[in-house]
mmCIF file of the N, C-alpha and C atoms, coordinates in Angstrom:
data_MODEL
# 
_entry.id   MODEL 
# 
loop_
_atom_site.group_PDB 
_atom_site.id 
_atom_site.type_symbol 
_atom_site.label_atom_id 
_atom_site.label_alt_id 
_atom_site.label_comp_id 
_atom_site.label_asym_id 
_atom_site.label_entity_id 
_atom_site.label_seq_id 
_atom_site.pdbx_PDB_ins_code 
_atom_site.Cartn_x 
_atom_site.Cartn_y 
_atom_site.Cartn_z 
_atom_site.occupancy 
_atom_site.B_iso_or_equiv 
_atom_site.pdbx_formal_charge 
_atom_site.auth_seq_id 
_atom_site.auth_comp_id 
_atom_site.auth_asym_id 
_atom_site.auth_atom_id 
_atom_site.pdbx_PDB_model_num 
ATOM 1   N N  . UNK A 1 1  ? 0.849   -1.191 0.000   1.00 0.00 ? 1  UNK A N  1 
ATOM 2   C CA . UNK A 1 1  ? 0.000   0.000  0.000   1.00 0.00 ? 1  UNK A CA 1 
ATOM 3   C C  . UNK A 1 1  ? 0.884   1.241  0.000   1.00 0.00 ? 1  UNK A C  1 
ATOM 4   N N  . UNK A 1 2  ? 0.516   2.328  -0.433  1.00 0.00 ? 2  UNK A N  1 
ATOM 5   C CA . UNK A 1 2  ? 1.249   3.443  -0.771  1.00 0.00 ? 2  UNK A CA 1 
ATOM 6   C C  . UNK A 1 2  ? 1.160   4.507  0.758   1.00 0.00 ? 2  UNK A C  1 
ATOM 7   N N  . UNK A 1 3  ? 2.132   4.800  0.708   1.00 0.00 ? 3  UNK A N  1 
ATOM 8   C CA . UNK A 1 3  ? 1.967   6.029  2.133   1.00 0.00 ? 3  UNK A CA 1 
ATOM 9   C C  . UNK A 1 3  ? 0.696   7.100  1.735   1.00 0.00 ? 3  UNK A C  1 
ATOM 10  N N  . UNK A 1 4  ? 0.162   7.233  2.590   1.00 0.00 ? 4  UNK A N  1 
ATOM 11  C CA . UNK A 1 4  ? -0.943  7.803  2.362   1.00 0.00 ? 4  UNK A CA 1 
ATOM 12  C C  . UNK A 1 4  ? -0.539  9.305  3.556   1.00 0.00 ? 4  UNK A C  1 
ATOM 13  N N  . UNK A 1 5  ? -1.105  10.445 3.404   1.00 0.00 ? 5  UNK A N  1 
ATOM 14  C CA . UNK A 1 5  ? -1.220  11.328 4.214   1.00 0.00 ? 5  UNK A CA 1 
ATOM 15  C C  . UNK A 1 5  ? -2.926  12.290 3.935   1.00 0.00 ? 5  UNK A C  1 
ATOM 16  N N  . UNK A 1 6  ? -3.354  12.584 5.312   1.00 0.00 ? 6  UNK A N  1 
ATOM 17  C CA . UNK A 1 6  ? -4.503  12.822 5.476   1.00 0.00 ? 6  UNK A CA 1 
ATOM 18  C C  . UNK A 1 6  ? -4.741  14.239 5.849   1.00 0.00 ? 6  UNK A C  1 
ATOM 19  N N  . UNK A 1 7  ? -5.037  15.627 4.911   1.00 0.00 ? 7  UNK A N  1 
ATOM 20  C CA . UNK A 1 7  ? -5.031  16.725 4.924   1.00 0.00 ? 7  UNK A CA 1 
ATOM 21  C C  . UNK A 1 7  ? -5.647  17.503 5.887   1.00 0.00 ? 7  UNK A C  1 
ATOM 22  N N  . UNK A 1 8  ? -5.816  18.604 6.097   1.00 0.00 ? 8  UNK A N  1 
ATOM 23  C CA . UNK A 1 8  ? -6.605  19.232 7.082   1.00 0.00 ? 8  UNK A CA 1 
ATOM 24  C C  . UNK A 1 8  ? -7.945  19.216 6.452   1.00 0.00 ? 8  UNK A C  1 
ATOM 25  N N  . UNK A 1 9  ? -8.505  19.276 5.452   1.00 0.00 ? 9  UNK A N  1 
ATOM 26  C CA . UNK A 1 9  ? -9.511  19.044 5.004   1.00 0.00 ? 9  UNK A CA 1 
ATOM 27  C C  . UNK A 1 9  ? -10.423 17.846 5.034   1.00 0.00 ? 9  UNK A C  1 
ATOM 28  N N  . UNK A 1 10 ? -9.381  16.482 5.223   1.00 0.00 ? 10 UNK A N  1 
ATOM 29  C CA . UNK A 1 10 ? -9.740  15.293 5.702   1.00 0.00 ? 10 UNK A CA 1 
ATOM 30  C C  . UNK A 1 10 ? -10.051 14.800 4.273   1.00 0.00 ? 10 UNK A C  1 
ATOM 31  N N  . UNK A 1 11 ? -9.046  15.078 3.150   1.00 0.00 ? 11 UNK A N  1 
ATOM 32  C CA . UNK A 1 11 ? -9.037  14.310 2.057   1.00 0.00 ? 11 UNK A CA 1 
ATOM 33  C C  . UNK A 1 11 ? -7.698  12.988 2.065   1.00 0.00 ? 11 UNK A C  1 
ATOM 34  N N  . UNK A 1 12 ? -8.133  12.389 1.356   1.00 0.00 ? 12 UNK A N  1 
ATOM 35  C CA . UNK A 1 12 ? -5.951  11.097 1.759   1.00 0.00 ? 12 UNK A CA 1 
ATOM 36  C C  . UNK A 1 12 ? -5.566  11.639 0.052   1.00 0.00 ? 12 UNK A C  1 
ATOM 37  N N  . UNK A 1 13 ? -4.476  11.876 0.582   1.00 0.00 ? 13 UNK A N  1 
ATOM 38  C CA . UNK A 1 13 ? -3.431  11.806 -0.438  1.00 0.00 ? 13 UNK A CA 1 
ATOM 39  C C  . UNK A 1 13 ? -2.406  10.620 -0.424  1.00 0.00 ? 13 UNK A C  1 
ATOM 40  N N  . UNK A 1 14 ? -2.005  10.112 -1.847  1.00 0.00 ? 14 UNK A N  1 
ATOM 41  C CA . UNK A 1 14 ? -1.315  8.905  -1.371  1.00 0.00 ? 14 UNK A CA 1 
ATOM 42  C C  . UNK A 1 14 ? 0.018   9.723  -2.358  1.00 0.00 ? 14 UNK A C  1 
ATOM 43  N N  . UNK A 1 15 ? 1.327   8.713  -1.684  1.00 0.00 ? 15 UNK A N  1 
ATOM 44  C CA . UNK A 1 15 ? 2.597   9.354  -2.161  1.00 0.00 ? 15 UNK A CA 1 
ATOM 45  C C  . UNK A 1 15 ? 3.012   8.333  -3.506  1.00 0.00 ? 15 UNK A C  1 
ATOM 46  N N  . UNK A 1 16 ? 3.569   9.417  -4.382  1.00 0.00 ? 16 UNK A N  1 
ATOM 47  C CA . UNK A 1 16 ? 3.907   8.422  -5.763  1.00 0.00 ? 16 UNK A CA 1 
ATOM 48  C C  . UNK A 1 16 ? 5.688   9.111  -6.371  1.00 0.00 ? 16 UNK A C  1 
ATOM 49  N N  . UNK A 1 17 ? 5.932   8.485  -7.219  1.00 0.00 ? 17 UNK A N  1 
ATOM 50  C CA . UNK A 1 17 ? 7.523   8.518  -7.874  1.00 0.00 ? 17 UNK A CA 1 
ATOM 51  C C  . UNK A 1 17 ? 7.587   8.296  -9.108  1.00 0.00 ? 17 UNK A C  1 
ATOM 52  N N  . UNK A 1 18 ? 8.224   9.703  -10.063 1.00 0.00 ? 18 UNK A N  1 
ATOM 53  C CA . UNK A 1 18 ? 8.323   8.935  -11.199 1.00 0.00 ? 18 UNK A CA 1 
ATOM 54  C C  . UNK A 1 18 ? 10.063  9.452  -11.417 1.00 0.00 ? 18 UNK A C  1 
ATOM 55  N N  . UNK A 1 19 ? 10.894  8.483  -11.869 1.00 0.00 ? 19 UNK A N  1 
ATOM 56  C CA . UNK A 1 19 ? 12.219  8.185  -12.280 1.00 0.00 ? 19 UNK A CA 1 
ATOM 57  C C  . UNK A 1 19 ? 12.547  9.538  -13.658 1.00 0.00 ? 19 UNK A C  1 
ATOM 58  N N  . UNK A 1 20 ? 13.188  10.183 -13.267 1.00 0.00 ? 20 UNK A N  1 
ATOM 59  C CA . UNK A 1 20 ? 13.622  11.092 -14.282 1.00 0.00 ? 20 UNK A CA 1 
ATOM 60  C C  . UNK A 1 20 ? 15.236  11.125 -14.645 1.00 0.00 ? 20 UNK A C  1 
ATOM 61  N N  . UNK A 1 21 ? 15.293  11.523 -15.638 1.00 0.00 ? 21 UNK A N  1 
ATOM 62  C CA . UNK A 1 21 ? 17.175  11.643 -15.935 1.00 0.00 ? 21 UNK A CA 1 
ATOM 63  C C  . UNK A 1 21 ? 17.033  12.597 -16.295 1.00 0.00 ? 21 UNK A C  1 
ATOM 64  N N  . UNK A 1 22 ? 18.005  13.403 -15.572 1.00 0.00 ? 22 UNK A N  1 
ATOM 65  C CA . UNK A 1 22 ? 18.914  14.662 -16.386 1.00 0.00 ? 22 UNK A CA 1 
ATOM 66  C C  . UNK A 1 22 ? 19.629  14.564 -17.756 1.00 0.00 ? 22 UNK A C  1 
ATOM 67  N N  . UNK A 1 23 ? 19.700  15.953 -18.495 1.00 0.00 ? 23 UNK A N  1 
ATOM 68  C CA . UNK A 1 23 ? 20.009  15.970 -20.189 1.00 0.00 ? 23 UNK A CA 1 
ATOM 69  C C  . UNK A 1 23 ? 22.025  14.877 -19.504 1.00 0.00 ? 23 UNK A C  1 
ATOM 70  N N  . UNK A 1 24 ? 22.886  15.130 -18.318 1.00 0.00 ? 24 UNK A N  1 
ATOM 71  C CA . UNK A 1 24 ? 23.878  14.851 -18.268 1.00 0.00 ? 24 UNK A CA 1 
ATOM 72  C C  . UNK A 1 24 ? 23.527  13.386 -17.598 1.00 0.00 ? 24 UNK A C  1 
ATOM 73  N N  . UNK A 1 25 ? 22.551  12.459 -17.772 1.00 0.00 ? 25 UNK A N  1 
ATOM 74  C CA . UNK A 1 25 ? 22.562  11.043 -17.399 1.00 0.00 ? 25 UNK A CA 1 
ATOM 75  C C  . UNK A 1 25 ? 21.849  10.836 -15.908 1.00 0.00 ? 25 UNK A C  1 
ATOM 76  N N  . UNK A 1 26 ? 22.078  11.769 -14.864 1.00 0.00 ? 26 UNK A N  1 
ATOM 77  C CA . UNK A 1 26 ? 21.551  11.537 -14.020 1.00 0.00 ? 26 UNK A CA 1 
ATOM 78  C C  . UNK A 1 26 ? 20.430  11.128 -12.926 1.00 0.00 ? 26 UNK A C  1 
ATOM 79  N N  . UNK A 1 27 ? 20.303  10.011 -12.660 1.00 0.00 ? 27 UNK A N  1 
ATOM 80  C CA . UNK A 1 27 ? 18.764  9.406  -12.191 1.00 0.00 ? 27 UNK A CA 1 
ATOM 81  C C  . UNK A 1 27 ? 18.676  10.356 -11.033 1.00 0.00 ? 27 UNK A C  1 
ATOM 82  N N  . UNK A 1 28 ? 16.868  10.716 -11.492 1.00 0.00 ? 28 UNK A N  1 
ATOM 83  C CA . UNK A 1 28 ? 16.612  10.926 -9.607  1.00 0.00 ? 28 UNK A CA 1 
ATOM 84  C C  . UNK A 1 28 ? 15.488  10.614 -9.916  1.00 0.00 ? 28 UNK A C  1 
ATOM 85  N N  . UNK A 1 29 ? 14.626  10.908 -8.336  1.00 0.00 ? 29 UNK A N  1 
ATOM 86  C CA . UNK A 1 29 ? 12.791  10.686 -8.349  1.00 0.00 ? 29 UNK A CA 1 
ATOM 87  C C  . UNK A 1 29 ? 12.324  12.374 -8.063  1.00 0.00 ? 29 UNK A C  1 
ATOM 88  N N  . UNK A 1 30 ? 11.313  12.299 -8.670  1.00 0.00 ? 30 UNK A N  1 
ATOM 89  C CA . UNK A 1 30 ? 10.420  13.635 -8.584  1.00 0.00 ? 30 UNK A CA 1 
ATOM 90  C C  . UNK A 1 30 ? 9.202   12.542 -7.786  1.00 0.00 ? 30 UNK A C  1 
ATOM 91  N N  . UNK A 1 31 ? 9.086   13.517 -6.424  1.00 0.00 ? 31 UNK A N  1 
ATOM 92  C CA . UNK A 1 31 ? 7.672   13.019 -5.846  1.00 0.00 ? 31 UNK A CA 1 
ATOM 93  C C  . UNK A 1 31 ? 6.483   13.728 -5.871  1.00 0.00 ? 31 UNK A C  1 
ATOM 94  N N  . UNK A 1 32 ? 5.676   12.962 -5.772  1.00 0.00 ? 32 UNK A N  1 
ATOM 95  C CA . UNK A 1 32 ? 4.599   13.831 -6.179  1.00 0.00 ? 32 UNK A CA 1 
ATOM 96  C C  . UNK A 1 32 ? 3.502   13.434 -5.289  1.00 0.00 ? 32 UNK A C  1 
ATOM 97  N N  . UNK A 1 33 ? 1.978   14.068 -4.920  1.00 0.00 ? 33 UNK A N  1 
ATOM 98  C CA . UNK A 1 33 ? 0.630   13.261 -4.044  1.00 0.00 ? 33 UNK A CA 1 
ATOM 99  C C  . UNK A 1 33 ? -0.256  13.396 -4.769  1.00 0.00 ? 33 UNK A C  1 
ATOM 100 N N  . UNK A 1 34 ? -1.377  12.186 -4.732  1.00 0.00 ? 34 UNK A N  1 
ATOM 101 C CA . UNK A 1 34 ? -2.346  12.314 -5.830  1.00 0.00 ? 34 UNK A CA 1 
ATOM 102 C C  . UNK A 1 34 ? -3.163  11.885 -4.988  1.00 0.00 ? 34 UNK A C  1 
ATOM 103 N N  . UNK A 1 35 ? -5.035  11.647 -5.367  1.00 0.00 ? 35 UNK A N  1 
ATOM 104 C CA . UNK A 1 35 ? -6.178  11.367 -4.773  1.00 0.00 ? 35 UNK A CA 1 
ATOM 105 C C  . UNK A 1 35 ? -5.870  9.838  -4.835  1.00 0.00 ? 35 UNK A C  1 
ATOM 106 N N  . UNK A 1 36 ? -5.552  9.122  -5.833  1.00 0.00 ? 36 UNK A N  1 
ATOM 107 C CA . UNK A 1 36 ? -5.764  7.916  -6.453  1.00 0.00 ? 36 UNK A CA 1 
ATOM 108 C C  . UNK A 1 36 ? -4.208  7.234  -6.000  1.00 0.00 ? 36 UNK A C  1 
ATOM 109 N N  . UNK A 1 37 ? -4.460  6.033  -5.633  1.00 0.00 ? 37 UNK A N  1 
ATOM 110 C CA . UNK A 1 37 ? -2.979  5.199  -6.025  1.00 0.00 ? 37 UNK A CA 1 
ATOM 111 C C  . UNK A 1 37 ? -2.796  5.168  -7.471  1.00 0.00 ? 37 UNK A C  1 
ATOM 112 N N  . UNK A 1 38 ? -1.736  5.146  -7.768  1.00 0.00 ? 38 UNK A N  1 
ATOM 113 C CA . UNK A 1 38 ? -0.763  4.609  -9.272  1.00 0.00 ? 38 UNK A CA 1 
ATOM 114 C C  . UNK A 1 38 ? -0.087  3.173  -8.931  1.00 0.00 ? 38 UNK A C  1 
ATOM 115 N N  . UNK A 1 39 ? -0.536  1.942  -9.281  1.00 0.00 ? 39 UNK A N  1 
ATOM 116 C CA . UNK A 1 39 ? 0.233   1.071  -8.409  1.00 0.00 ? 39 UNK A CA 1 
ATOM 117 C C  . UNK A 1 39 ? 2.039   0.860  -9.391  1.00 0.00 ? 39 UNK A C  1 
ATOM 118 N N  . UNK A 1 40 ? 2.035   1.504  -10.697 1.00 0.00 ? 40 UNK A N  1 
ATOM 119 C CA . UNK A 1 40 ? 3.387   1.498  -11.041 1.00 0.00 ? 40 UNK A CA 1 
ATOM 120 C C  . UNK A 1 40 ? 3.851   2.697  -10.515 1.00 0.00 ? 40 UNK A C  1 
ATOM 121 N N  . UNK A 1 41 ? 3.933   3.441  -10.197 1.00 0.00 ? 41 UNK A N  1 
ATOM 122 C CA . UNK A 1 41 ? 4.704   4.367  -9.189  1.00 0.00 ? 41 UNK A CA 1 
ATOM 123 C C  . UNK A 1 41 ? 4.353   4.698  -7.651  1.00 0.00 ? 41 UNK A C  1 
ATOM 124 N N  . UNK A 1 42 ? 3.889   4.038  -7.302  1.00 0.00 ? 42 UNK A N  1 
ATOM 125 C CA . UNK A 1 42 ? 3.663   4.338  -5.478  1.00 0.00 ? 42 UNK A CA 1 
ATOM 126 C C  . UNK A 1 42 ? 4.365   4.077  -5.072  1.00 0.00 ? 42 UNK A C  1 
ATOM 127 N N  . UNK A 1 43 ? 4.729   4.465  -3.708  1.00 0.00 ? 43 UNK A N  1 
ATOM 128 C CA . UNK A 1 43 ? 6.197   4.858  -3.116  1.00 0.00 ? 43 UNK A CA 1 
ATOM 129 C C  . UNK A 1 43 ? 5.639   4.008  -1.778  1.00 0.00 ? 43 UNK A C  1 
ATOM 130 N N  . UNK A 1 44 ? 6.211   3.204  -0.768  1.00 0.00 ? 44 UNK A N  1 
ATOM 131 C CA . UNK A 1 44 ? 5.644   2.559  0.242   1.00 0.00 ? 44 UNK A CA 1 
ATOM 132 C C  . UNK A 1 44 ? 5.833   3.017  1.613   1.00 0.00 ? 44 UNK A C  1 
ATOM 133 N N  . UNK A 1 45 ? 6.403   3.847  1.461   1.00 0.00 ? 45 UNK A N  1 
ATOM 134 C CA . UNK A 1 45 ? 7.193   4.909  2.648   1.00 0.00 ? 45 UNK A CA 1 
ATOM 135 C C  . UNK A 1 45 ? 8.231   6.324  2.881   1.00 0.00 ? 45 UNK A C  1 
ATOM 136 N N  . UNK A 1 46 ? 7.752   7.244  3.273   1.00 0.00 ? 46 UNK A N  1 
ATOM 137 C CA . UNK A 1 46 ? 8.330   8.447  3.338   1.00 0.00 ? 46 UNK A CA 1 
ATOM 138 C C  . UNK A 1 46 ? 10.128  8.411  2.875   1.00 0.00 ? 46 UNK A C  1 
ATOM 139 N N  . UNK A 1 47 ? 10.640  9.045  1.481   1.00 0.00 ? 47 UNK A N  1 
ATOM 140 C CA . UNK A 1 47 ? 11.748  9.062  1.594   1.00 0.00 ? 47 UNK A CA 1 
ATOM 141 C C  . UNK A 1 47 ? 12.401  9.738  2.580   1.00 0.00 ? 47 UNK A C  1 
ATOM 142 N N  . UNK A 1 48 ? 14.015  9.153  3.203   1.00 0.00 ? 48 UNK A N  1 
ATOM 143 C CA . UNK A 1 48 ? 14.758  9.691  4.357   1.00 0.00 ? 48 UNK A CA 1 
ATOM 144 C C  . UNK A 1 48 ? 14.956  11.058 3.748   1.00 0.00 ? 48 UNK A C  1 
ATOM 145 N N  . UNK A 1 49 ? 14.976  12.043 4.585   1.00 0.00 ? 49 UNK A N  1 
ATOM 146 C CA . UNK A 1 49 ? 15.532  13.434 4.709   1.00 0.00 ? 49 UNK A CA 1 
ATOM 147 C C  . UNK A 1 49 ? 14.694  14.528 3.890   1.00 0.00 ? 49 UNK A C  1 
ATOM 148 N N  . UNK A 1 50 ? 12.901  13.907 3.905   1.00 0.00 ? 50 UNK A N  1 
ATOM 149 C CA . UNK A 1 50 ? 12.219  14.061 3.419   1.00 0.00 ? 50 UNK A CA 1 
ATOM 150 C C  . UNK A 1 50 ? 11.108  14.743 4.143   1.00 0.00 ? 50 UNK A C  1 
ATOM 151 N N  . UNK A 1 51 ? 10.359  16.132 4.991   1.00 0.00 ? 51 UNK A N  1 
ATOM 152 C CA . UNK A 1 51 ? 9.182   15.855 5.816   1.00 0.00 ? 51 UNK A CA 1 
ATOM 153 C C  . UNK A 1 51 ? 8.051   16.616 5.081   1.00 0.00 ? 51 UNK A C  1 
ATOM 154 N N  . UNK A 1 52 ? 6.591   16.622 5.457   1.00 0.00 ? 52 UNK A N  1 
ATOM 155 C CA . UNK A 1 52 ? 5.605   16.864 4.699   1.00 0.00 ? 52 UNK A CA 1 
ATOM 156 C C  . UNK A 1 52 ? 5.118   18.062 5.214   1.00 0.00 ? 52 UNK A C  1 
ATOM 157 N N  . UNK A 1 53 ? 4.885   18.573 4.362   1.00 0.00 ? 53 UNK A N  1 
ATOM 158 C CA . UNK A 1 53 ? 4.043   20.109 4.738   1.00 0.00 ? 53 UNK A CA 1 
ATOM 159 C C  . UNK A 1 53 ? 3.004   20.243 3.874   1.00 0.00 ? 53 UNK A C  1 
ATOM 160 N N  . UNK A 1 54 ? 2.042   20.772 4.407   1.00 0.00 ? 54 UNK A N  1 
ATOM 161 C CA . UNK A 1 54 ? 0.842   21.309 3.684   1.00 0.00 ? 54 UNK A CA 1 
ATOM 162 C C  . UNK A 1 54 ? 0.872   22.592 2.915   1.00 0.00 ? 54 UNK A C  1 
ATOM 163 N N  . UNK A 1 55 ? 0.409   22.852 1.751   1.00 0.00 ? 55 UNK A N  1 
ATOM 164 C CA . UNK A 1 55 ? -0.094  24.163 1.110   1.00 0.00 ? 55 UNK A CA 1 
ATOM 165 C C  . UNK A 1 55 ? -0.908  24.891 1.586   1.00 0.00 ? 55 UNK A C  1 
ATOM 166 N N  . UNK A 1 56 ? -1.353  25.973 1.290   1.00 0.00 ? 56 UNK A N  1 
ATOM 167 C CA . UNK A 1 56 ? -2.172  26.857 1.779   1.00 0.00 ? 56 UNK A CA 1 
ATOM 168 C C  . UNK A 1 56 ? -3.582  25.989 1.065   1.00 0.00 ? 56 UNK A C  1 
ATOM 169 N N  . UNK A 1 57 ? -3.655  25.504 -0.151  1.00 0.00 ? 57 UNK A N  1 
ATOM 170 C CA . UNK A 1 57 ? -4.511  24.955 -0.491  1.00 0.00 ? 57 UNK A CA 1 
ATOM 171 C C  . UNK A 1 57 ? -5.303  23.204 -0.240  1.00 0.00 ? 57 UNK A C  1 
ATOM 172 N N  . UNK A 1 58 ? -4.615  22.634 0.297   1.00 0.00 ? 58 UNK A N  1 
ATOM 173 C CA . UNK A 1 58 ? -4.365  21.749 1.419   1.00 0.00 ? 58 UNK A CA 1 
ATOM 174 C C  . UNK A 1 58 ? -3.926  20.308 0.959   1.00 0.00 ? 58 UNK A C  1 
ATOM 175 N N  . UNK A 1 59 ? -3.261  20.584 -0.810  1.00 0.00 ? 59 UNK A N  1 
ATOM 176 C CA . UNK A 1 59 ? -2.263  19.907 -1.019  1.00 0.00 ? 59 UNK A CA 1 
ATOM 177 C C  . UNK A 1 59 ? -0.707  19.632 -0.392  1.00 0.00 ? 59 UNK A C  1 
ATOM 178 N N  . UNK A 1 60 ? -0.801  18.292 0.357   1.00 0.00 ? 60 UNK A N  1 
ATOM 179 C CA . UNK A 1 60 ? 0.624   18.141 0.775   1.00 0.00 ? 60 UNK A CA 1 
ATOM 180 C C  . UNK A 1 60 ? 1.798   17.676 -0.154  1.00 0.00 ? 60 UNK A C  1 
ATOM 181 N N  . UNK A 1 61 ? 3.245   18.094 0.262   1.00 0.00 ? 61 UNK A N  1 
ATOM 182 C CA . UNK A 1 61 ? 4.124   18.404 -0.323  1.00 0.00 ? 61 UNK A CA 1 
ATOM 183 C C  . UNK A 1 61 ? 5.515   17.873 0.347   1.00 0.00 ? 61 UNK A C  1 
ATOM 184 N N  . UNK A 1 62 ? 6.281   17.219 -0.655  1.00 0.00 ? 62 UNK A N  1 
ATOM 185 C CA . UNK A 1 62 ? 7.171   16.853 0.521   1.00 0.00 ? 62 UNK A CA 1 
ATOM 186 C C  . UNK A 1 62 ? 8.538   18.206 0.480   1.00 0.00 ? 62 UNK A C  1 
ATOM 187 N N  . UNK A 1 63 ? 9.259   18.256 1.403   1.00 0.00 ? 63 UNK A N  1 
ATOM 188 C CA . UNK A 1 63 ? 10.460  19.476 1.625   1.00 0.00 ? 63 UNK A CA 1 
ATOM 189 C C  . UNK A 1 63 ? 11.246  18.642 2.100   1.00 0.00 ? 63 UNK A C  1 
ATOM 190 N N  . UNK A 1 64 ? 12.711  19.310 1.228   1.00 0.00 ? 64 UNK A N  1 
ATOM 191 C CA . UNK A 1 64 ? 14.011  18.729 1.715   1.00 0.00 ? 64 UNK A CA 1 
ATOM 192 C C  . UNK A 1 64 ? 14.351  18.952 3.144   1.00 0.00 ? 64 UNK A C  1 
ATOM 193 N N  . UNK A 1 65 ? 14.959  18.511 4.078   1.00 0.00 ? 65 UNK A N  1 
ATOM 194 C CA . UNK A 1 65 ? 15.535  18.420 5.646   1.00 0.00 ? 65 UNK A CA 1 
ATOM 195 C C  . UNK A 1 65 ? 16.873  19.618 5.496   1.00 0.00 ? 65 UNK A C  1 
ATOM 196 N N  . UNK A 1 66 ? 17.043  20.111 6.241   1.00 0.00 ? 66 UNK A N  1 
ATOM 197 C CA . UNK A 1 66 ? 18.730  21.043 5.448   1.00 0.00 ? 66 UNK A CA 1 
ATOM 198 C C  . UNK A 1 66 ? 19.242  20.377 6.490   1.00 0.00 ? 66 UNK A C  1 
# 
């Protein structure tokens, strides 16, 4: 099951990943939250150095740790 997070609005957002490369080769993940699971990109747990914050609009978002 996909990490799910539950808004102030009391909607679930579930967490997803899609694999991108840079024009110089480089893999990373862009994360993203959606209403719906994606079961080829759902993510099963919060990436490390990763924490969640809400929007003003009450889409959550993940932010880097410094």
């Amino acid at each position: 099951m996909a990490f799910s997070k539950v808004n102030s609005k009391g909607t679930t957002y579930y967490l997803h990943a899609n694999e991108r490369e840079t024009k110089a080769g480089k893999k990373y993940f862009m994360y993203f939250f959606a209403r719906d699971v994606r079961p080829d990109k759902e993510v099963e747990e919060l990436p490390e150095g990763y924490e969640i914050i809400e929007m003003k609009t009450g889409l959550p978002a993940l932010k880097k740790l410094k």
